[in-house]
KEZA-380526 format. One record per atom (N, C-alpha, C): residue number from 0; residue in one letter; z, y negated, x. Coordinates in Angstrom, 3 decimals. Atoms other than C-alpha are relative to their C-alpha. Layout:
BEGIN
+-----+---+----------+----------+----------+
|   k | r |       pz |       py |       px |
+-----+---+----------+----------+----------+
| NUM | A |        Z |        Y |        X |
...
+-----+---+----------+----------+----------+
END
This chain:
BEGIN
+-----+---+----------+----------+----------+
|   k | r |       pz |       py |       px |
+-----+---+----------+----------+----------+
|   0 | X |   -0.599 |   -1.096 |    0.731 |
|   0 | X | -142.932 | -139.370 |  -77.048 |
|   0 | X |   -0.846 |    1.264 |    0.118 |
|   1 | X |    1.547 |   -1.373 |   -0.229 |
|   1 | X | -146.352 | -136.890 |  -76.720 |
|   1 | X |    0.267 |    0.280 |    1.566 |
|   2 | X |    0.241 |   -0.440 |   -0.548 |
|   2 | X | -145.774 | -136.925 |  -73.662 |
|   2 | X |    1.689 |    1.152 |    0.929 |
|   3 | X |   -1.088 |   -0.815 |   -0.214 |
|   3 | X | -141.892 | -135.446 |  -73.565 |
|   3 | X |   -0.509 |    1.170 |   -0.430 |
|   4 | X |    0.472 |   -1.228 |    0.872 |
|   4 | X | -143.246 | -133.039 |  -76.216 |
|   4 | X |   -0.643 |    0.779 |    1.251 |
|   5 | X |    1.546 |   -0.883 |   -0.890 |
|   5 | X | -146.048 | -131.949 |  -73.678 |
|   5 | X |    0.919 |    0.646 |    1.191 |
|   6 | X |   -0.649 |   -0.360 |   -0.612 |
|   6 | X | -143.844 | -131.435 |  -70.870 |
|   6 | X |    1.619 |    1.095 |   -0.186 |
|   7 | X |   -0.720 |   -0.598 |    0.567 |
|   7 | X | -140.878 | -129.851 |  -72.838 |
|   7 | X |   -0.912 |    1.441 |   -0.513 |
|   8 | X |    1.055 |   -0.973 |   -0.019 |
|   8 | X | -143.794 | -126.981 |  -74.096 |
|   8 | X |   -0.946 |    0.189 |    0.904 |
|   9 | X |    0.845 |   -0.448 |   -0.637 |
|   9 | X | -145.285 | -126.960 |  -71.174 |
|   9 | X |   -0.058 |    1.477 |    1.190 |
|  10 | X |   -0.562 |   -1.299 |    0.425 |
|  10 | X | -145.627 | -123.326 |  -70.018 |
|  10 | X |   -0.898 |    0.507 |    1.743 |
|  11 | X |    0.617 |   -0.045 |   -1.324 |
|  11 | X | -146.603 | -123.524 |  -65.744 |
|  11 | X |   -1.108 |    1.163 |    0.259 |
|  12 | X |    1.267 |   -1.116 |   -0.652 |
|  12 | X | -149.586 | -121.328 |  -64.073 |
|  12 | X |    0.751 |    1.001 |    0.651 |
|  13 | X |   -0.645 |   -1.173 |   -0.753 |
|  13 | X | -146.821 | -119.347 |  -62.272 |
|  13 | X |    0.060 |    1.099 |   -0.696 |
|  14 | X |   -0.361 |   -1.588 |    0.924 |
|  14 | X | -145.783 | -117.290 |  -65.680 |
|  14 | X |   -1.530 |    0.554 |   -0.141 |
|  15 | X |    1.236 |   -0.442 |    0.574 |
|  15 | X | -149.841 | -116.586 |  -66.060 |
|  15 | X |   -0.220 |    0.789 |    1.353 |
|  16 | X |    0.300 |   -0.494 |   -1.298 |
|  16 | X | -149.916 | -115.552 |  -62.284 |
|  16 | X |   -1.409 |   -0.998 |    0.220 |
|  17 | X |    0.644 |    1.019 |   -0.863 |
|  17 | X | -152.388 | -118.513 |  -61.752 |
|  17 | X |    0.337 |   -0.678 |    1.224 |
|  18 | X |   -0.434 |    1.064 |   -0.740 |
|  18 | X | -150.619 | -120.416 |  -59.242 |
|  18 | X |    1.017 |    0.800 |    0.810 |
|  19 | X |   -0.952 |   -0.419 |   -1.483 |
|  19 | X | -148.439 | -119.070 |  -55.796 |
|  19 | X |    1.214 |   -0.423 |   -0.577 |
|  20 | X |   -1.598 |    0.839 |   -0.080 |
|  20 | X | -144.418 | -119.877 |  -56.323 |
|  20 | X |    0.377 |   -0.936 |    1.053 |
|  21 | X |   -0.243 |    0.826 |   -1.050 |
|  21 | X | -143.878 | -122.685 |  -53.611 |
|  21 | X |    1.555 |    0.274 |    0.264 |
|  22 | X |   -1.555 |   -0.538 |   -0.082 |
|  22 | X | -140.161 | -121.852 |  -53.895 |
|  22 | X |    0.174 |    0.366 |    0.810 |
|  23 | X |   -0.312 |   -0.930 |   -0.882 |
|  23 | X | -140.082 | -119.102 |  -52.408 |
|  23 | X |   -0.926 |    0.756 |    1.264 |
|  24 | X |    0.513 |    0.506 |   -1.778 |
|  24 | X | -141.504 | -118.785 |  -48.602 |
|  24 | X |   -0.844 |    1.830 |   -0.108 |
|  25 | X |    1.265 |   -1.395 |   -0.208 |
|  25 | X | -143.866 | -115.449 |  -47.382 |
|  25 | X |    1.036 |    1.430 |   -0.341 |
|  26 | X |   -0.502 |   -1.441 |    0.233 |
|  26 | X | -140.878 | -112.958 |  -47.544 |
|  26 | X |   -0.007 |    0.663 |   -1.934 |
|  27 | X |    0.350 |   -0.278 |    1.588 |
|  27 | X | -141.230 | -113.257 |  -51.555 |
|  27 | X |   -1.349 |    1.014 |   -0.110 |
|  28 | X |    1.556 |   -0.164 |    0.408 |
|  28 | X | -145.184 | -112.361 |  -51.226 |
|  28 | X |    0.568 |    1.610 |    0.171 |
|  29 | X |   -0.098 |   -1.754 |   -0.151 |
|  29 | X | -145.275 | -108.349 |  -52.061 |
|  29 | X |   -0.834 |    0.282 |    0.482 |
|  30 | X |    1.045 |   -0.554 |   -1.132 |
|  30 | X | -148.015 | -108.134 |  -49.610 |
|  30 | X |    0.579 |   -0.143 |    1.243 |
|  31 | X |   -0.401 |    0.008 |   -1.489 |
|  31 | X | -146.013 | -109.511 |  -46.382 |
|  31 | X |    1.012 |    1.483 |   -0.528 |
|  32 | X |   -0.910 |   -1.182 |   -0.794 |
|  32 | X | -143.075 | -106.910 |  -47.330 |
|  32 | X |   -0.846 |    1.305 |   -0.247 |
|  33 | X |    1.058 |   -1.470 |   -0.534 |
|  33 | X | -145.539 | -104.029 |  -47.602 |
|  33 | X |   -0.469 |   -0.135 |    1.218 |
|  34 | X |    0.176 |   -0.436 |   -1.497 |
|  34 | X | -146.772 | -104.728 |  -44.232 |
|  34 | X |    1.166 |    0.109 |    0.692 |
|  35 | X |   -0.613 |   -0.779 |   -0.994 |
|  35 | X | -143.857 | -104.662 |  -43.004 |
|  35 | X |    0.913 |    1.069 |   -0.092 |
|  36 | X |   -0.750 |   -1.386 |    0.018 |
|  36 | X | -142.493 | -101.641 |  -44.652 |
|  36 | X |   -1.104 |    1.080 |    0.794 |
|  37 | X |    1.321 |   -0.502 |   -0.508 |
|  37 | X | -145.974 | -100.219 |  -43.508 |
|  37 | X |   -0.137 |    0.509 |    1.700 |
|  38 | X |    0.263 |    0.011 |   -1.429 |
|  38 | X | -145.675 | -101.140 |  -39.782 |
|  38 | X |    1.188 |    0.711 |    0.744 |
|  39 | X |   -1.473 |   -0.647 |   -0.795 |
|  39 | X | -142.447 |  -99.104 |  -38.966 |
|  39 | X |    0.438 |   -0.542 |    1.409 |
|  40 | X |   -0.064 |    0.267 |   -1.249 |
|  40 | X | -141.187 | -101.455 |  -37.282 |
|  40 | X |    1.724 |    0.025 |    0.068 |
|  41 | X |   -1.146 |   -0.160 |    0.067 |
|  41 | X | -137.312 | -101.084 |  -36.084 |
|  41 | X |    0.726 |   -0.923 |   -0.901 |
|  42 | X |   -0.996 |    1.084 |    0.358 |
|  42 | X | -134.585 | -102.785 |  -38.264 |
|  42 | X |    0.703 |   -1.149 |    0.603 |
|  43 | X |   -1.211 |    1.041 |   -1.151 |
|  43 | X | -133.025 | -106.001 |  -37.053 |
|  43 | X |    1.462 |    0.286 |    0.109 |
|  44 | X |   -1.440 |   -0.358 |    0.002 |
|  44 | X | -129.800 | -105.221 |  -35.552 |
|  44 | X |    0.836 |   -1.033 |   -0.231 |
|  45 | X |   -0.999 |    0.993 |    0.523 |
|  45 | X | -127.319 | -107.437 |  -37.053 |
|  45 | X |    1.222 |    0.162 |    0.702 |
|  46 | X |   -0.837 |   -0.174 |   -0.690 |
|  46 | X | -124.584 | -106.358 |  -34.958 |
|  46 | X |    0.104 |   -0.675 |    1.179 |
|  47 | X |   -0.053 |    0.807 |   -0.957 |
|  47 | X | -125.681 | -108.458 |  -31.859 |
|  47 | X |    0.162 |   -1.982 |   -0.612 |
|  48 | X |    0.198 |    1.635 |    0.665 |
|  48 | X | -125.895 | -111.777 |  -34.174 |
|  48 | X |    1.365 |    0.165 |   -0.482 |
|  49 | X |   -1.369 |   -0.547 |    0.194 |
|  49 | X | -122.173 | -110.830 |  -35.044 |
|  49 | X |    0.751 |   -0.296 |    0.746 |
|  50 | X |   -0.780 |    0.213 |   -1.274 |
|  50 | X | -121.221 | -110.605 |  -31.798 |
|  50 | X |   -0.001 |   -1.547 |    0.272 |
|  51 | X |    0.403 |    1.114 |   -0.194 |
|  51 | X | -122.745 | -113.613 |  -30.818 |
|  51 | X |    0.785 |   -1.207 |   -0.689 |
|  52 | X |   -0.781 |   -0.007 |    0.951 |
|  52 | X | -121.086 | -115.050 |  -34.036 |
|  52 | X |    1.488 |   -0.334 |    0.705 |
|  53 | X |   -1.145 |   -0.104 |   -0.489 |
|  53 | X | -117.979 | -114.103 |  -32.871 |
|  53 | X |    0.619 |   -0.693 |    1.421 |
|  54 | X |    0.172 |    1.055 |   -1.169 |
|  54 | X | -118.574 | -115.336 |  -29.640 |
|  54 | X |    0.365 |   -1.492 |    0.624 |
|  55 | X |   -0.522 |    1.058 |   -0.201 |
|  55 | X | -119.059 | -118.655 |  -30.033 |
|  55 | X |    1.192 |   -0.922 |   -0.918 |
|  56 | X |   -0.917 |    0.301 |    0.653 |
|  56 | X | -115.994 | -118.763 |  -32.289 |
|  56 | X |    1.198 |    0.555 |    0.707 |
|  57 | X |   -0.791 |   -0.520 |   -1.428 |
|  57 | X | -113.857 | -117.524 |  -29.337 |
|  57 | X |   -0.289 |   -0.891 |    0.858 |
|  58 | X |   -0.158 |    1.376 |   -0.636 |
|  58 | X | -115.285 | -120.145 |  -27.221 |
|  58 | X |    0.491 |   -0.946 |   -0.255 |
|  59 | X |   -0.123 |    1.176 |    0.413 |
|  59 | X | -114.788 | -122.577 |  -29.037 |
|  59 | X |    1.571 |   -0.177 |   -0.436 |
|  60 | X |   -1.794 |   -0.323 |    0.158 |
|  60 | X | -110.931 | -121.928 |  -29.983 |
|  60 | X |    0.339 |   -0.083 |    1.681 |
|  61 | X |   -0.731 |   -0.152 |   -1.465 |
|  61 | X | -110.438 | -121.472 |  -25.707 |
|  61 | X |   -0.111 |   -1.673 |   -0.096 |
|  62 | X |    0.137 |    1.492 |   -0.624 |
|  62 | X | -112.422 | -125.047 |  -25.006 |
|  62 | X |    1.459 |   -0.267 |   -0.940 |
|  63 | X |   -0.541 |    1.094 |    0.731 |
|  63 | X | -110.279 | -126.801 |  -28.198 |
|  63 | X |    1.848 |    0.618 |    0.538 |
|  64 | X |   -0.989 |   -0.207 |   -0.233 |
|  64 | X | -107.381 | -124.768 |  -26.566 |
|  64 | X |    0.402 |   -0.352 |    1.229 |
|  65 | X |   -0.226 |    0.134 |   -1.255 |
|  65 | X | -107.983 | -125.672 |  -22.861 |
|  65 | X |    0.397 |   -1.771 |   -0.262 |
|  66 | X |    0.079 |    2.211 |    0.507 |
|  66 | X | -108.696 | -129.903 |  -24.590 |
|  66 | X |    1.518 |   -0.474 |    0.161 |
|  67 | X |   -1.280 |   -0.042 |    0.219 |
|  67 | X | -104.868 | -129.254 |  -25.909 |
|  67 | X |    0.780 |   -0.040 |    1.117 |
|  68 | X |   -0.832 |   -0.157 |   -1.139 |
|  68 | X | -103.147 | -128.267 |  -22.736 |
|  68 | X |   -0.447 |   -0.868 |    1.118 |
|  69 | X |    0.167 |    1.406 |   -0.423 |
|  69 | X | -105.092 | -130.965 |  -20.867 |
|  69 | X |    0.240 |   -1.203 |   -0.149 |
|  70 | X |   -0.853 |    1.019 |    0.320 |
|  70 | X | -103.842 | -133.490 |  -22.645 |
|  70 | X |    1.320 |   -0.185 |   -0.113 |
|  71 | X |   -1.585 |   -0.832 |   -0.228 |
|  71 | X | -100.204 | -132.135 |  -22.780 |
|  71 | X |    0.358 |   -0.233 |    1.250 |
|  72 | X |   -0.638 |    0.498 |   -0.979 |
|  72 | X | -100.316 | -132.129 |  -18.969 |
|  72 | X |   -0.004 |   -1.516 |    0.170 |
|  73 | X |    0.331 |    1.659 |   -0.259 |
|  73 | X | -101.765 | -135.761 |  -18.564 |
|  73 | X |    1.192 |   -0.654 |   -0.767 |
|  74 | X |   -1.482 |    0.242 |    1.043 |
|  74 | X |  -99.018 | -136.315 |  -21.145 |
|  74 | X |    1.494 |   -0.117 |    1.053 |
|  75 | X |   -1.174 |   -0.370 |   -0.224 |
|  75 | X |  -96.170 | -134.762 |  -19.439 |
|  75 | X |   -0.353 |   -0.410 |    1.522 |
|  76 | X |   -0.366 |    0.724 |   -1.002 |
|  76 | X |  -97.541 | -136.044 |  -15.711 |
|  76 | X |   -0.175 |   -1.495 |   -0.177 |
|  77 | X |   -0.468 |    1.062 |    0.223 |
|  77 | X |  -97.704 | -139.409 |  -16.966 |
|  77 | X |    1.598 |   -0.412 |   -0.630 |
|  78 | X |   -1.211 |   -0.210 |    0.043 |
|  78 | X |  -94.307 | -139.163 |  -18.148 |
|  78 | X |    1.027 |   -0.211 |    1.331 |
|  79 | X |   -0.222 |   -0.114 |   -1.220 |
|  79 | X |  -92.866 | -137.985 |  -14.967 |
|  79 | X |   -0.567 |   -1.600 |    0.844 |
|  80 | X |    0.047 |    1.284 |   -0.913 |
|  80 | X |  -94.438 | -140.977 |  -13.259 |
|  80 | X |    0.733 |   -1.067 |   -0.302 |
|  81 | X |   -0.330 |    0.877 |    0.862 |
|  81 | X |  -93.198 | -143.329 |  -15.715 |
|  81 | X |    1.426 |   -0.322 |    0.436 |
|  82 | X |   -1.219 |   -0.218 |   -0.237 |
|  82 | X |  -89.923 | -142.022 |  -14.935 |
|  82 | X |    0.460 |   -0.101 |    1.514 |
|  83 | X |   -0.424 |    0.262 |   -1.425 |
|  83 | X |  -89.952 | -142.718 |  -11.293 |
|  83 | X |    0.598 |   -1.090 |    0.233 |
|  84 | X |    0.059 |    1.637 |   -0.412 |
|  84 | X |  -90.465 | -146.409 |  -11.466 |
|  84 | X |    1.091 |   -0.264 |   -1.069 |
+-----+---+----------+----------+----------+
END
């Protein structure tokens, strides 16, 4: 029971600023984004990861569209053969 209590009031090193947040990864730390507001370095263009994006969601609709009409013919020339004999 002391030891729900203890854990229920217990009050982590993070709110004291003792202890790093593990959570959250280096872009949290307000020292990495000062260097890199610091280092002027260009913005990432998000417009090529977009494309890209887009891309392989256009491929991927042709292949699952070329899959379709490949099986359709194999379809329709097995058919035809079927119909010979």
């Amino acid at each position: 029971m002391l030891r729900a209590l203890k854990n229920l009031f217990h009050r982590p090193a993070l709110r004291f600023g003792l202890a790093r947040d593990r959570r959250h990864g280096r872009l949290r730390d307000p020292r990495f984004v000062s260097f890199v507001a610091q280092s002027n370095r260009k913005s990432l263009n998000t417009d090529l990861r977009d494309v890209v994006l887009r891309g392989r969601v256009f491929f991927r609709k042709v292949l699952i569209t070329a899959v379709i009409l490949g099986v359709a013919w194999v379809a329709i020339e097995s058919a035809q053969a079927l119909s010979v004999f």
